[in-house]
ZAMARGU-4260 file (C-alpha; in steps of 0.2 Angstrom, whole numbers, plus 5000, padded with zeros to 4 digits):
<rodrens>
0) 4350/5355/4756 | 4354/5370/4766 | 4336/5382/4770 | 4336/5399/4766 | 4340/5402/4786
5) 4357/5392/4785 | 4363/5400/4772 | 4361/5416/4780 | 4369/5412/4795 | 4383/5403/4791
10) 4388/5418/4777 | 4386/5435/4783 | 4391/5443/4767 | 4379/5434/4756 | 4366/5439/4770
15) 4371/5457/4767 | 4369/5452/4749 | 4353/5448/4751 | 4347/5460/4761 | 4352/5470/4749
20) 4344/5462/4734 | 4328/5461/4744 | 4324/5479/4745 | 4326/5476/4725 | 4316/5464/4725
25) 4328/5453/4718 | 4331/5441/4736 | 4327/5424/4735 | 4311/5426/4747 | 4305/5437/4731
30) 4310/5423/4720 | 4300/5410/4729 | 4285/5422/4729 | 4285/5424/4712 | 4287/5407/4710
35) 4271/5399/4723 | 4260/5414/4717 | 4260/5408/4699 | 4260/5392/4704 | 4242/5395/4715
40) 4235/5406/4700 | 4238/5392/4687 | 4230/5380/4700 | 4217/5393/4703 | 4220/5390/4722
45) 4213/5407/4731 | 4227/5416/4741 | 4233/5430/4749 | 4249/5436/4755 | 4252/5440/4774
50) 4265/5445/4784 | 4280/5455/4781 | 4279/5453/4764 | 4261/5460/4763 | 4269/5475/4774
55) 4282/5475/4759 | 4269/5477/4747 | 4258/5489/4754 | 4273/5499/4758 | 4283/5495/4774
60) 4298/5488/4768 | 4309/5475/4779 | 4319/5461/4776 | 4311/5444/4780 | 4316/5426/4778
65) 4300/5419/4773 | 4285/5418/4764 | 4267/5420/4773 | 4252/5415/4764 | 4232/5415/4769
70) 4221/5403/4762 | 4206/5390/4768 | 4206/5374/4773 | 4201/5367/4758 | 4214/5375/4747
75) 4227/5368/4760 | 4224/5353/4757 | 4225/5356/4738 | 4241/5367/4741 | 4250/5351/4748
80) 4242/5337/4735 | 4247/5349/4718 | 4265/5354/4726 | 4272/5343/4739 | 4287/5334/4729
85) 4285/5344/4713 | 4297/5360/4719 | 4292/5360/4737 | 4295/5348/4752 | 4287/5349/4769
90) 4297/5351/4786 | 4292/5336/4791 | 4276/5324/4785 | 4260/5330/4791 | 4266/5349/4792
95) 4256/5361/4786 | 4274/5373/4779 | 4280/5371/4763 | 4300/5373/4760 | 4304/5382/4740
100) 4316/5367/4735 | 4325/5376/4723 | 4330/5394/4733 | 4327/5387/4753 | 4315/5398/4758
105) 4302/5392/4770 | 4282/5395/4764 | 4273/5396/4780 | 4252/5394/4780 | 4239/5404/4788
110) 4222/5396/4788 | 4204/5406/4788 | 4194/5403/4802 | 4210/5401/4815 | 4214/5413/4828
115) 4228/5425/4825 | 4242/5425/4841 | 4239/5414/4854 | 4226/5404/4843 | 4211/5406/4858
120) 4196/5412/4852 | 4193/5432/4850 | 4182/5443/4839 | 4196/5444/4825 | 4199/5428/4816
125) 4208/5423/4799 | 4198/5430/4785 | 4194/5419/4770 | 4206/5426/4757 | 4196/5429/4743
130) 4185/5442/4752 | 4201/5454/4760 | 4212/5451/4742 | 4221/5467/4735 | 4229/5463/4717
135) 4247/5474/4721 | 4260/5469/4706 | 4250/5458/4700 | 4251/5448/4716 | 4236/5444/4729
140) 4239/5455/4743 | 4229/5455/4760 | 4221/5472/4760 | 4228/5485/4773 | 4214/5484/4785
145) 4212/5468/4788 | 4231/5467/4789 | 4231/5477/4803 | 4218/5471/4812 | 4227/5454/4812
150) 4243/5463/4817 | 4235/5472/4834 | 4225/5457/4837 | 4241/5447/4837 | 4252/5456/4847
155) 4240/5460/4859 | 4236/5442/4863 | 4254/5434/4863 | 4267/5444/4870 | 4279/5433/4857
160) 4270/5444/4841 | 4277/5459/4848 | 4284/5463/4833 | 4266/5463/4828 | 4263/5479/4836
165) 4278/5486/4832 | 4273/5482/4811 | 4258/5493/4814 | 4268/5506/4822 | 4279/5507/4809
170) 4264/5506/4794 | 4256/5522/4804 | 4272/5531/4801 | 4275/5527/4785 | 4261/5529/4776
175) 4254/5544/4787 | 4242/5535/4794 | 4228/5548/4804 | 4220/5543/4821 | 4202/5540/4814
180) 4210/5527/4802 | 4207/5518/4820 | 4186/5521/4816 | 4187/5509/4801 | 4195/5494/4813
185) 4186/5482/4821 | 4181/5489/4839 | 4192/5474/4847 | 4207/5484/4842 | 4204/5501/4839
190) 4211/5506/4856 | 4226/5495/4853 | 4228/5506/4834 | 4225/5524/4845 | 4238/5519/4858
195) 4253/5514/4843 | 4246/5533/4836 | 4250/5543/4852 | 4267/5532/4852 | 4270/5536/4835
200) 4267/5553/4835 | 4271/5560/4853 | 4289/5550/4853 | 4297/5562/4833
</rodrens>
């Protein structure tokens, strides 16, 4: 079976294709979504979406290639006893990622009470997803604060998350974010969310 990622790279006008479709909603990373969202509401399994396609949702759109979901230890566990071999298939045994068998598309776990970029310890840590949940489109979507605070508390810990810092630029931008949004942030990033402000706004 080729994954998602293959089938990008090894045909450039299907990836433009589904670039395309993406911003439609209609891209197999939508499709699989769709499909592991219902899934965890019929298994009443808590969840919320992270990553870009949280961004997506909450009004940043950009094209990804997979599927970030928050959700506890517990649940986890119950994730991978109610879906492994019924639709999904792990990397490799003893991961905690799911692979969407039917469109390739890689469903990656965040786990509450981990630490967000290089995994030390710091005052910001994955939230248990029931308590930051938004319903957007009828999906569970991490709320925009606590999305943010997990962005700048990534990227300033692990220079790899860059693009961590660079999704908050682009949130501030987009949906007109003021400089005192900063006030509602946990303190261990508010000067990190000040910094991306002047950027934002002193570089038109």
């Amino acid at each position: 079976m080729l994954t998602y990622e293959q089938k990008l790279d090894r045909d450039i006008s299907w990836a433009l294709l589904e670039g395309s479709m993406h911003f439609e909603k209609e891209s197999a990373v939508h499709k699989a979504l769709r499909a592991i969202t219902k899934r965890l509401d019929e298994l009443d399994i808590p969840y919320a979406v992270v990553g870009a396609m949280a961004l997506f949702f909450h009004g940043y759109r950009r094209f990804t290639e997979d599927v970030d979901l928050l959700v506890d230890k517990q649940s986890l566990q119950e994730v991978h006893r109610q879906l492994e071999g019924l639709g999904y298939l792990p990397p490799f045994t003893g991961s905690k990622q799911l692979r969407d068998v039917e469109h390739g598309v890689r469903v990656e776990f965040l786990v509450a009470g981990e630490y967000p970029g290089d995994g030390k310890p710091k005052p910001i840590a994955f939230p248990d997803p029931q308590e930051v949940v938004s319903v957007v489109d009828g999906i569970r979507v991490i709320n925009l604060k606590n999305l943010i605070e997990l962005k700048l508390a990534s990227g300033m810990t692990n220079p790899k998350r860059a693009k961590d810092l660079v999704d908050v630029q682009e949130l501030i931008e987009v949906l007109e974010l003021p400089e005192d949004y900063a006030n509602e942030l946990h303190p261990y990033v508010q000067a990190k969310f000040k910094e991306l402000w002047q950027i934002v706004h002193s570089n038109p």
